[in-house]
N, C-alpha and C positions, 0 to 999 in steps of 0.2 A: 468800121471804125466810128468814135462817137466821136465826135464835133462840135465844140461848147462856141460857141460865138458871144462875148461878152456881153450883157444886158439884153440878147433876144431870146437865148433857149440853147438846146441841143438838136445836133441831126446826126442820122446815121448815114455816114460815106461809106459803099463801094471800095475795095481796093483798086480795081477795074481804075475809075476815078481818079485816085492820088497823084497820077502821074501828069494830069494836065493840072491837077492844084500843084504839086511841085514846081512846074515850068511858071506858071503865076507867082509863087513862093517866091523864085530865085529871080522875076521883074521885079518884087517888091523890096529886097536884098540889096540890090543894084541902085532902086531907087533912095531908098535909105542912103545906100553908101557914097551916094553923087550929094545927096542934099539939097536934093530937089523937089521941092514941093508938091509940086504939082503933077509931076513923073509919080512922087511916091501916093497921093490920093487915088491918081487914076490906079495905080498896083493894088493897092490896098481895097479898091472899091469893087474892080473886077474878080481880087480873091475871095473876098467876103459873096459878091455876085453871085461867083461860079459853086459856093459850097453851095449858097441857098438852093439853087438850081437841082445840081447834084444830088442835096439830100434830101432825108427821109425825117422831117421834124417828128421829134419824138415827143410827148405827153409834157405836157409841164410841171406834173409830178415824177414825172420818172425819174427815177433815182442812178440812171446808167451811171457808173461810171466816166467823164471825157478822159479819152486818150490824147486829146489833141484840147487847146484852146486858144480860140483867137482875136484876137483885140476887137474894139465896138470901131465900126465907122469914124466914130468921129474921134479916137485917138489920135494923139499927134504922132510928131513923127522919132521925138523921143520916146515915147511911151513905146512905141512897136521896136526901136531900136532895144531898149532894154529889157523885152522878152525873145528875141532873137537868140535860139544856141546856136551852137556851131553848124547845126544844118539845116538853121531859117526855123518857120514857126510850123514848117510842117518837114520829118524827117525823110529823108529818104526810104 
């Protein structure tokens, strides 16, 4: 799965994967939905983390398609509210 992270690039995720970014997804959700700042940086910073970790950055020309994209770091916590569907920023 490709994986755009706002203002750093693409990576390629693993399916294998998706299931410990989902359980990060649904702390960052939670944090969001408390309104908690600080709850929601530390989610937000772990998920963004765990992709880096995870993937496989891809060319900086590469033209992949993302299947997935996810806010920079330093969005607020509006900004991540307002790209949230209904199954967080990464699906089931």
């Amino acid at each position: 799965m490709i994986v755009r992270i706002m203002g750093e690039g693409q990576l390629d995720v693993s399916a294998e994967d998706l299931a410990v970014l989902n359980n990060l997804d649904d702390a960052l959700e939670t944090a969001i939905e408390s309104g908690d700042e600080d709850e929601f940086r530390k989610a937000l910073h772990g998920l963004l983390e765990n992709v880096r970790k995870v993937g496989k950055a891809l060319p900086a020309d590469s033209l992949e398609p993302s299947e997935l994209i996810l806010p920079p770091a330093d969005a607020s916590i509006n900004e991540v509210s307002a790209m949230l569907g209904d199954e967080g920023l990464i699906p089931d």
